[in-house]
N, C-alpha and C positions, 0 to 999 in steps of 0.2 A: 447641375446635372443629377438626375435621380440615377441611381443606382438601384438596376432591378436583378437581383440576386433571383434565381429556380430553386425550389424545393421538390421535393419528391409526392409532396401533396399537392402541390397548384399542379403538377404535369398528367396528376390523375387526376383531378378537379377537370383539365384543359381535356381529357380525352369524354370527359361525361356532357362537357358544356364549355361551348365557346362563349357565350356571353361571359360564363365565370372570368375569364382572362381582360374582357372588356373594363369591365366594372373594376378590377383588381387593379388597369393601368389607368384610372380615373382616381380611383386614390392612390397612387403612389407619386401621381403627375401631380394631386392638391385640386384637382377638379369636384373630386367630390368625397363626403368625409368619412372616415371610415366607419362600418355597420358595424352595431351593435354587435353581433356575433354571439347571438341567444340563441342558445340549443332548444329545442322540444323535448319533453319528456324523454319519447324515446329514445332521441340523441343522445341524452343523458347519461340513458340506461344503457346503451351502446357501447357508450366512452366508456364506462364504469368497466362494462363487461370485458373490455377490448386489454384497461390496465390490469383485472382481475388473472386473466388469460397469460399475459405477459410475464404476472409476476408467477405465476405456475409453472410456466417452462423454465422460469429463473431456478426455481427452488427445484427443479428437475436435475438440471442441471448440476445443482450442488449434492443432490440426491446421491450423483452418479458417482461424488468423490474429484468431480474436475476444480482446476483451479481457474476458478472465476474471479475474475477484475470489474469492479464498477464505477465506473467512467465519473468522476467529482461530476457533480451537478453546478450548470452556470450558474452564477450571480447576473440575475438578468437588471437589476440596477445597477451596476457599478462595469459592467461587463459586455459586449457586444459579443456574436458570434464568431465570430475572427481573433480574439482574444480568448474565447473560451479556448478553441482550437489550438493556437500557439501556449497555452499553460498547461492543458491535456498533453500536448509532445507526441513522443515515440512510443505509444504503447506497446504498437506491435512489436517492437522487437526486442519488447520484454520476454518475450513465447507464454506469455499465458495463455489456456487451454482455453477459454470465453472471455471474450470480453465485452460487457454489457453497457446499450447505450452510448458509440463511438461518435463522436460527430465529424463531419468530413466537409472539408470546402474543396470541389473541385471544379475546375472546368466551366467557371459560373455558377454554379450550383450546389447547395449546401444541404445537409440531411442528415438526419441521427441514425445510425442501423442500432434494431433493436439489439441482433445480437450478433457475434464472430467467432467461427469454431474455426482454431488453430488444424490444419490440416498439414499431411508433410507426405509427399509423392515418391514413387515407387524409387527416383534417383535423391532423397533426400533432402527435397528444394523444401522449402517452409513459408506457405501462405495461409489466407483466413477465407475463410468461406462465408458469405450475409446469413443469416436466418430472420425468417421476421415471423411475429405473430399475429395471426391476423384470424378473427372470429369466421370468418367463412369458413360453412361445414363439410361442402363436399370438393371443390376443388379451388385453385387461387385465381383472382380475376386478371384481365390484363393488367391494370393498374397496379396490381400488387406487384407482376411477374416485373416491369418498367421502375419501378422503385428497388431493385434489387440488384437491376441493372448498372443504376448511379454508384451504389456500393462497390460491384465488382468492379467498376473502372477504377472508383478513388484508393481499394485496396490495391491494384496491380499499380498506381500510382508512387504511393506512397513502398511498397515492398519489392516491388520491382519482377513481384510474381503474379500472374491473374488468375483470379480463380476458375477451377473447372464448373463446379456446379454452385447452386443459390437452392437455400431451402425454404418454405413454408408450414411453419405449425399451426394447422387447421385448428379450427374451434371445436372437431368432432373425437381431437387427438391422435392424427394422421397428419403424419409429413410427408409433403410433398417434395421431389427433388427436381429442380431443373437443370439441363445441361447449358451451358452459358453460351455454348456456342448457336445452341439452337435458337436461341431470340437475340442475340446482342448485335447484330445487323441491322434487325428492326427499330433496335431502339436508338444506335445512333444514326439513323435518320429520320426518325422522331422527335429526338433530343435537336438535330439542327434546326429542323423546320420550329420547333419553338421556341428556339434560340433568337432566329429571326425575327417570332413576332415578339419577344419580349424587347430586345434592343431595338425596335423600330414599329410600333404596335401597328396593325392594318387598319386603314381606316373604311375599312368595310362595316357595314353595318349590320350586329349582331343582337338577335331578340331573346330573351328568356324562355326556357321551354321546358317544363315538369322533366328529371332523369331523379336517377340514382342518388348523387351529389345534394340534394335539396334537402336534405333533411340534417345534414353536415356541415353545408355551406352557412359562411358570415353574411350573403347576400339574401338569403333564403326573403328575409322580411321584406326586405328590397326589391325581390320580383313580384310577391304575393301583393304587395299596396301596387304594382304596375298593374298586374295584371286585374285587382278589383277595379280599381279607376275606370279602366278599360272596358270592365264588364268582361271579361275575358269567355270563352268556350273552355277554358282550361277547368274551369268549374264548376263543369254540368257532368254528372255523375255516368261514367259508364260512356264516354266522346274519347275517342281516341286521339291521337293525333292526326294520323291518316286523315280520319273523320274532322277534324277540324281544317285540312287544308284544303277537304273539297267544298264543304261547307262556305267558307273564306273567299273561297275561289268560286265560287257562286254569289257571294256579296250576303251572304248571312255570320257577321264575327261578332253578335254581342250576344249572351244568351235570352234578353230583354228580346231580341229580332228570331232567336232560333223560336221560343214559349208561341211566338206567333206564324211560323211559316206553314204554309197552308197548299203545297205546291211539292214534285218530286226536286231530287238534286240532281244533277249528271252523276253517272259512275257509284251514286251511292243507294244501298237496298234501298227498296223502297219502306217493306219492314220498318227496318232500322231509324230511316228518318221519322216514321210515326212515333220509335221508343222514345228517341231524343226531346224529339218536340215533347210529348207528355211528361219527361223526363224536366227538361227546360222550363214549362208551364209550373210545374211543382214548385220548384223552386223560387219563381219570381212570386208565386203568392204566398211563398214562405217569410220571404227577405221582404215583404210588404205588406205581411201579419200583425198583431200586437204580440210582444215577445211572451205573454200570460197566456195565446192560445197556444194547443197542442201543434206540433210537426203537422200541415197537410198530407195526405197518402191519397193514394189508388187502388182495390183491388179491382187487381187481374181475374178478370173469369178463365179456367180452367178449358182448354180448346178439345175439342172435341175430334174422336175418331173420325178418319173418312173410309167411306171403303166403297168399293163398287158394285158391290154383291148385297142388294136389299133382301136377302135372305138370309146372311150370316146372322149369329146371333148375337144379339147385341151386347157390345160393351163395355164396360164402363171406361169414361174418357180416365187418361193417366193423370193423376194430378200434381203439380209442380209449386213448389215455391212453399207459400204457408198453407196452401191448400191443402199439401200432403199433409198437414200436422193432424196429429188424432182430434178426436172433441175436447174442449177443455174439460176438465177434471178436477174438486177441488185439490187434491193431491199434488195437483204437476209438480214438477221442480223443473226449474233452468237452469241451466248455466253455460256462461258464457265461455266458450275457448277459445283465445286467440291463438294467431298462429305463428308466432315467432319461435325460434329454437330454444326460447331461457323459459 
């Protein structure tokens, strides 16, 4: 009998993507073997960023003069989760003022909180409050607010007090406060309905589909070879999903069949299906190139005013895209700006 333990990242993995859950009880059941779990650059630079962040509010923290506790680190050879847990003990009711990196087994479900401020209420009761760090600049996503969730229960578990609020230290160095009561409805029926499918998985049939999670996820490689096989719509530059399910639903789902359709779609611009298509087109005589010649392209001619007054005077049409770019020059300089927060 597998034993399928919840973490606070499969439950926000499961809120981005239901196949993620698919694929995760295929290998924990030996069906299928587990993915490499290769980050992308980005990812990389993410994760990097994410423990960079972490350790900043640490040293915040010690800034302030509080007394901070840091939680022994597992021996992940000699040691299981469940053991780390029973050798860590009672921290809390040691009363220190943080306590960093707790791990908790409750209710099924296991998770590290990043951090625990010792809070004490107006009749002198003595609980801990979660804090997590988390690189989002402007405010915390659901998945963050649900992972803070699990904290608050194992702490009222464990101290036999629940906490009032759950914080978040943004990336932009703004904390966020939530009232616990204001989401912990939500999540414990959440937390059941995923309960369910973890102890009995559905055998409904779930597909892969570009979110948020993909670029984090262990299966990332694992959808991407589906979806090339496939010849996927997922692939054609600027196709929505929308747009792929009407598309689909018209019997055009390879982009080798979209490079060729010659015909409108129900429901979808008619515009739009001509971008696609040339859009679509590009690409297959990319990927059918010798890889020595350049990228294929298109320019776009500049569209022209209308008006209905042949006596206005004339205008020059707006121009878009690289049109607007001035004349080349030997002087230009470029540079490229991406647009990430770091």
């Amino acid at each position: 009998m597998v034993e399928r333990l919840l973490t606070p990242s499969k439950i926000t993995a499961w809120l981005d993507c239901a196949h993620f859950l698919t694929l995760r009880h295929e290998v924990d059941s030996g069906v299928r073997e587990p993915a490499p779990n290769m980050f992308g650059e980005m990812a990389e630079m993410l994760l990097q960023k994410g423990l960079d962040h972490e350790k900043a509010v640490l040293e915040q923290y010690r800034s302030e003069g509080r007394d901070v506790f840091e939680v022994p680190d597992r021996d992940r050879g000699s040691e299981s989760f469940n053991q780390w847990v029973a050798r860590v003990g009672d921290v809390l009711g040691a009363g220190h003022d943080v306590v960093f990196q707790m791990p908790f087994v409750h209710d099924g479900i296991r998770g590290i909180a990043d951090f625990l401020e010792r809070v004490v209420d107006v009749d002198g009761n003595v609980t801990y409050e979660p804090v997590d760090a988390k690189l989002a600049r402007n405010a915390a996503k659901p998945g963050h607010v649900l992972q803070l969730c699990f904290y608050v229960e194992a702490i009222a578990a464990q101290t036999g007090q629940p906490p009032v609020q759950m914080h978040i230290e943004l990336g932009s160095g703004v904390r966020e406060t939530i009232r616990v009561d204001d989401v912990l409805a939500y999540w414990r029926r959440l937390r059941n309905q995923l309960a369910e499918l973890v102890a009995a998985p559905s055998t409904e049939q779930t597909n892969p589909e570009p979110c948020d999670h993909c670029g984090f996820c262990e299966f990332e490689q694992v959808c991407d070879a589906e979806w090339r096989a496939a010849d996927s719509l997922v692939h054609v530059a600027g196709v929505r999903r929308a747009d792929r399910a009407l598309l689909e639903a018209d019997g055009t789902n390879t982009i080798a069949h979209l490079a060729t359709l010659d015909r409108e779609v129900p429901d979808l611009d008619a515009e739009r299906v001509v971008r696609m298509v040339r859009q679509a087109s590009l690409q297959v005589v990319a990927r059918n190139a010798p890889e020595s010649d350049p990228p294929p392209f298109e320019l776009l001619e500049p569209t022209a005013p209308t008006t209905a007054d042949v006596d206005v005077e004339l205008v020059e049409p707006e121009l878009t895209g690289f049109a607007a770019l001035p004349a080349p020059d030997d002087g230009d300089i470029f540079l490229d700006y991406e647009g990430h927060p770091f």
